[in-house]
matplotlib code that plots the C-alpha trace (Angstrom):
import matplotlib.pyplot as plt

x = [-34.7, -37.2, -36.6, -32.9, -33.2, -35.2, -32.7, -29.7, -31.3, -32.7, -28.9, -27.4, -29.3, -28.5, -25.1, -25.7, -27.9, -25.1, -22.0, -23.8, -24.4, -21.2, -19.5, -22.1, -21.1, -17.5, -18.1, -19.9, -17.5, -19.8, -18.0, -19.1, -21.9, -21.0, -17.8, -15.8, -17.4, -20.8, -23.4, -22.4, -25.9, -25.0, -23.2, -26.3, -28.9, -26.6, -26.0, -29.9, -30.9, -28.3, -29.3, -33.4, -33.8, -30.4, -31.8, -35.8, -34.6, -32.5, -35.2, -37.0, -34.4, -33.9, -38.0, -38.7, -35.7, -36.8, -40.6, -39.3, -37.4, -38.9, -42.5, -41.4, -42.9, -42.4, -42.8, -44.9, -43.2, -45.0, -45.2, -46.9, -49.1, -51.6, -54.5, -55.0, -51.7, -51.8, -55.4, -53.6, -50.8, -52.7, -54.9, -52.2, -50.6, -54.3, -54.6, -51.0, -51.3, -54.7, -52.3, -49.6, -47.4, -43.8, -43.1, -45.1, -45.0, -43.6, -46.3, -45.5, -47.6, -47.2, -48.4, -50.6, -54.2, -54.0, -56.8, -53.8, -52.1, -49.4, -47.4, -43.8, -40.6, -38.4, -40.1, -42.8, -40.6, -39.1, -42.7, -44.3, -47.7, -48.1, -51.3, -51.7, -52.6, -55.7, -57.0, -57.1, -58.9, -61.1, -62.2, -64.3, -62.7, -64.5, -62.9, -60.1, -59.8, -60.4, -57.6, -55.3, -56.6, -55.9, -52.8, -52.0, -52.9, -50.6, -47.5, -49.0, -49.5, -46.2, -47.5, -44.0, -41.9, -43.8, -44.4, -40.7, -40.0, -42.7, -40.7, -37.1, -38.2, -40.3, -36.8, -34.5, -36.9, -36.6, -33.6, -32.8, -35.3, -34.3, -30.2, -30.8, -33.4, -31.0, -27.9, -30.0, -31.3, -27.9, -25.2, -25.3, -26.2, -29.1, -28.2, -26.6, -24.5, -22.8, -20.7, -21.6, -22.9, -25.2, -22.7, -22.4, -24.6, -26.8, -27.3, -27.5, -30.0, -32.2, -31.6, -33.1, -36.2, -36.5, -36.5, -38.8, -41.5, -40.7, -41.2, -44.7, -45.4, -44.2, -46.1, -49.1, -48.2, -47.0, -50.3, -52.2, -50.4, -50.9, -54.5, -55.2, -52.9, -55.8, -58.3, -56.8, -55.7, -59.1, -60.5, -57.7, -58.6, -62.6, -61.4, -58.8, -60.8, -64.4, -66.3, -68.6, -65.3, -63.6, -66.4, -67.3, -63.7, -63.9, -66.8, -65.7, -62.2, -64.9, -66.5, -63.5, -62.4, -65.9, -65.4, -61.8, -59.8, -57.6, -55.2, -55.0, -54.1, -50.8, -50.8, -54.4, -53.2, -50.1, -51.6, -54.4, -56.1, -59.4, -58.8, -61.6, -59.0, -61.0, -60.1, -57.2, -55.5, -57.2, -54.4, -51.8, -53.8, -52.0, -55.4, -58.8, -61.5, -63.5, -66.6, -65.1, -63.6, -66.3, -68.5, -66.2, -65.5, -69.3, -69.3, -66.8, -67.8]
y = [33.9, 34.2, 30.2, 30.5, 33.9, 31.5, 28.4, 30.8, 32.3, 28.5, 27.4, 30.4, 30.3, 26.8, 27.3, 30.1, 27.9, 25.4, 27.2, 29.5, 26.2, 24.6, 27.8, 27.5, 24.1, 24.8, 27.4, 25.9, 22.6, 20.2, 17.3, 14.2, 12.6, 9.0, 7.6, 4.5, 3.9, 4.1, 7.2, 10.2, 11.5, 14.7, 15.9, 14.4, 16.5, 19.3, 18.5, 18.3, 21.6, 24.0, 22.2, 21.8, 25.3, 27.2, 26.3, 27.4, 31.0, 31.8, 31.0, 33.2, 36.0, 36.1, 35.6, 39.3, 39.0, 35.4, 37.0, 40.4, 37.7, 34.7, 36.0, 39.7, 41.9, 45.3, 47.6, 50.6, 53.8, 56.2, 58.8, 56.6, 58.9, 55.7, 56.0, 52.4, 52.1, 55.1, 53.6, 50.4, 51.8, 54.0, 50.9, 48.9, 52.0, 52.2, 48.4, 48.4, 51.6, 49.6, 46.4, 48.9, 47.1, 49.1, 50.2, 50.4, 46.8, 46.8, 46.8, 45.2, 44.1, 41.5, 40.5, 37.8, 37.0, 34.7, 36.0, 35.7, 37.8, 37.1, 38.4, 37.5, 38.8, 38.4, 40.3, 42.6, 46.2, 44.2, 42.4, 42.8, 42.4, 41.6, 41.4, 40.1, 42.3, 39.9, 40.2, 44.0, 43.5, 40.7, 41.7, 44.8, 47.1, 45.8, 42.5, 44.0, 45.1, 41.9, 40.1, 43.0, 43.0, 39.3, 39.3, 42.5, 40.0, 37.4, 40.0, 41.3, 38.0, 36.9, 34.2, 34.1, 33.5, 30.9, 29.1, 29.2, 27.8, 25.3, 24.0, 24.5, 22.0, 19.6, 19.6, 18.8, 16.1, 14.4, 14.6, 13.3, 10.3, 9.2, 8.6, 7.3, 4.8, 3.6, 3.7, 1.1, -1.1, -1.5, -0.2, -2.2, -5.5, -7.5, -11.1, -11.1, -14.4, -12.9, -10.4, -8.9, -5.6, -3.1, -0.9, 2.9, 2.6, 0.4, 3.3, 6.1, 4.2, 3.7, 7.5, 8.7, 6.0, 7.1, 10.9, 10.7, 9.1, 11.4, 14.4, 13.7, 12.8, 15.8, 18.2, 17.0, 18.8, 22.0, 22.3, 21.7, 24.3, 26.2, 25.9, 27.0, 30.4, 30.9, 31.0, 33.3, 35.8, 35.5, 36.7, 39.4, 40.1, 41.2, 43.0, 45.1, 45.1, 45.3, 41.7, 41.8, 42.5, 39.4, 37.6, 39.2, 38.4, 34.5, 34.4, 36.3, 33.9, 31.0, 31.9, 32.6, 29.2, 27.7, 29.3, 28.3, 24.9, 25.1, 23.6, 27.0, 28.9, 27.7, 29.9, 29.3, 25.1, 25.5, 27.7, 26.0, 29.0, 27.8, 23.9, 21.0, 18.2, 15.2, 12.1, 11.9, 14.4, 17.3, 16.7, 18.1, 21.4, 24.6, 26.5, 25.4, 25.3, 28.4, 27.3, 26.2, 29.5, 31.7, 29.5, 29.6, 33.5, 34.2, 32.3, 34.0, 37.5]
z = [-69.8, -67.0, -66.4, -66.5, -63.4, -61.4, -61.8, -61.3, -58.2, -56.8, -57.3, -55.7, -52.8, -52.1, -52.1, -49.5, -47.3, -47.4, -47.1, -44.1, -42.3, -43.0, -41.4, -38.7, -37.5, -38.0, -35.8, -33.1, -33.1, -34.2, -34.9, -37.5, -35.3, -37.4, -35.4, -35.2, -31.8, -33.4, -33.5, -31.1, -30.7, -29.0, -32.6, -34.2, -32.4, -33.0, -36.8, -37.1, -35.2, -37.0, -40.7, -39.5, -38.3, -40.5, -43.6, -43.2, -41.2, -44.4, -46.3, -44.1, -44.5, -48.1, -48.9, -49.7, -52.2, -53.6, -53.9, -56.2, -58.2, -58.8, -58.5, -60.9, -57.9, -58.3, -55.0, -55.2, -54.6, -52.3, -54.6, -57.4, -59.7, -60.6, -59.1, -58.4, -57.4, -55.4, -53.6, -53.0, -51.0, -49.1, -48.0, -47.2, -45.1, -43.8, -42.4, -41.3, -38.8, -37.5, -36.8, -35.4, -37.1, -36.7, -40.3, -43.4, -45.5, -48.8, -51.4, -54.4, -57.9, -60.3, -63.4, -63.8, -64.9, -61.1, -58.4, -55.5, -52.8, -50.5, -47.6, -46.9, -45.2, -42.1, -39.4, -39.2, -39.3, -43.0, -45.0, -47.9, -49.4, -52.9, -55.4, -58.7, -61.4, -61.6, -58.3, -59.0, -61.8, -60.9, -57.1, -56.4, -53.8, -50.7, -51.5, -52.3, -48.7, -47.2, -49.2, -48.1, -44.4, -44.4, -45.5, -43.0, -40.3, -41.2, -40.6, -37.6, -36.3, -37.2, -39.1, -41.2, -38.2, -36.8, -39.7, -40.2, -36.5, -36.8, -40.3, -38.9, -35.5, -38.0, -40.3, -37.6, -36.2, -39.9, -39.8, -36.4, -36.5, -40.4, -39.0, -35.8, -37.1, -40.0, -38.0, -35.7, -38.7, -40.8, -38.5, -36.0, -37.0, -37.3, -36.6, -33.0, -34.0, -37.0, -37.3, -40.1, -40.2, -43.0, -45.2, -45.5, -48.6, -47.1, -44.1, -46.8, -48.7, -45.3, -43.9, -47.7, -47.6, -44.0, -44.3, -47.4, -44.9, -42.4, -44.5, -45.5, -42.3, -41.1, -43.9, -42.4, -39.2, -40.8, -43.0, -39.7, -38.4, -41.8, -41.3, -37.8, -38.9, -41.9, -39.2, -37.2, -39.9, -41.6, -38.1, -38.0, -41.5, -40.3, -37.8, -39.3, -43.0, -41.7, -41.4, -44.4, -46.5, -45.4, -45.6, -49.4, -50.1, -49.4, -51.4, -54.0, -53.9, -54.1, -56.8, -58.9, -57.9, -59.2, -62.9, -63.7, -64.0, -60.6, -62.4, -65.0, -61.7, -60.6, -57.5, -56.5, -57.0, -55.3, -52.9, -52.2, -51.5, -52.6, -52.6, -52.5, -50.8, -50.7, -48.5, -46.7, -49.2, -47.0, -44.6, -46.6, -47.8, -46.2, -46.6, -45.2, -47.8, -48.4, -47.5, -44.1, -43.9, -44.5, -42.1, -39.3, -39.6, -39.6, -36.4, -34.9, -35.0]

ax = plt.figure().add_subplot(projection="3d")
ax.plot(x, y, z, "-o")
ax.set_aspect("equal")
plt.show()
């Protein structure tokens, strides 16, 4: 049942992203950018921009939504009885009036045996901040607190909203680069003496071969991106949580990370929350490594 939600909701939003966009273009009068005449590139940058950057802010807009859903997060009421719960909120509350942040986040639970914490939504007066039920259990409080003031630091640094423009402008670059570079392999001809040109499928073929390359290419400059936002929100983190409690926080992610198979913690893998990338496969981790982390922070304050 829980598979079938998550496939209902994956397909449903899809079909948002792309009947928002379509309307979007209609709207705006962009015409096909692919003409008789050849490739109309002002349609094409347009095309690319309202796809590129469309698609990752509705992502962006329907995240707290796709979070409760996919992810089973239920928010905390304020007038919870539990006294975990209760101690949660209140620290939360606590860390979000030290950030000034406009309203009061969401806070949300989940249940899974997963040491992880996230924070998500549209703009800082609409976030939420989620823990597993593992982390509560598994963390003292102090590192508690330094998850929680790390994750505070990413909404009051607007971590979300940047990360979204950075992927919306990486998107539309993809998709710019992969059409204009098949268009001028197959389209237009190769040998100047004959007159025969590539085929539709031929360009279709070359814009999906093209855009695959493109796209890991251009995940390598969203996780550097990624990474430099760790940084800052582990350093927001210490000051809004107390430095020792970040830093007892990294370690205490570390170790958790050095008794379990990574690949038994879905979120910590996908995460990579607490990853050893070695090579050139470091270039695609969101997160920096712990140890990086925890050495940099102590550095810095």
């Amino acid at each position: 049942m829980a598979l079938i939600k998550r496939i209902g909701l994956f397909l449903l939003v899809n079909i948002l992203v792309i009947t928002t966009i379509s309307l979007i273009l209609n709207l705006l009068g962009v015409k096909p950018y692919l003409t008789s005449q050849g490739i109309d590139y002002s349609s094409l940058i347009a095309f690319c921009l309202v796809w590129g950057m469309g698609g990752a802010f509705i992502s962006l807009a329907l995240s707290r939504v796709m979070a409760k859903w996919m992810m089973g997060v239920k928010v905390i009421p304020v007038d919870t009885h539990d006294p975990v719960l209760r101690d949660l909120l209140q620290t939360v509350h606590e860390l979000a009036r030290g950030a000034r942040l406009p309203t009061m986040p969401e806070v949300g639970i989940y249940d899974s045996p997963e040491v992880n914490a996230f924070a998500t939504g549209p703009t800082k007066a609409r976030s939420l901040v989620a823990v597993s039920s593992g982390l509560l259990q598994r963390m003292s409080q102090a590192e508690i607190r330094g998850v929680l003031g790390h994750e505070v630091a990413h909404i009051a640094n607007g971590d979300m909203v940047t990360m979204t423009l950075i992927q919306g402008v990486v998107n539309a670059f993809v998709m710019f680069l992969a059409r204009a570079i098949a268009f001028a392999l197959t389209m237009t001809g190769r040998d100047r003496d004959s007159e025969e040109s590539g085929t539709p499928m031929s360009y279709f073929v070359v814009q999906i071969v093209l855009e695959i390359v493109f796209m890991i290419l251009g995940s390598m400059v969203v996780a550097w991106f990624s990474r430099l936002r760790e940084y800052r929100a582990d350093i927001g983190g210490a000051r809004l949580a107390g430095r020792q409690n970040m830093i007892q926080a990294l370690e205490g992610l570390r170790r958790t990370f050095e008794r379990v198979d990574p690949t038994a913690q879905p979120a910590i893998q996908a995460l990579k929350i607490s990853s050893r990338p070695s090579g050139w496969m470091h270039l695609f981790s969101t997160h920096p490594p712990l140890e990086e982390r925890i050495e940099r922070l102590k550095a810095s304050i």
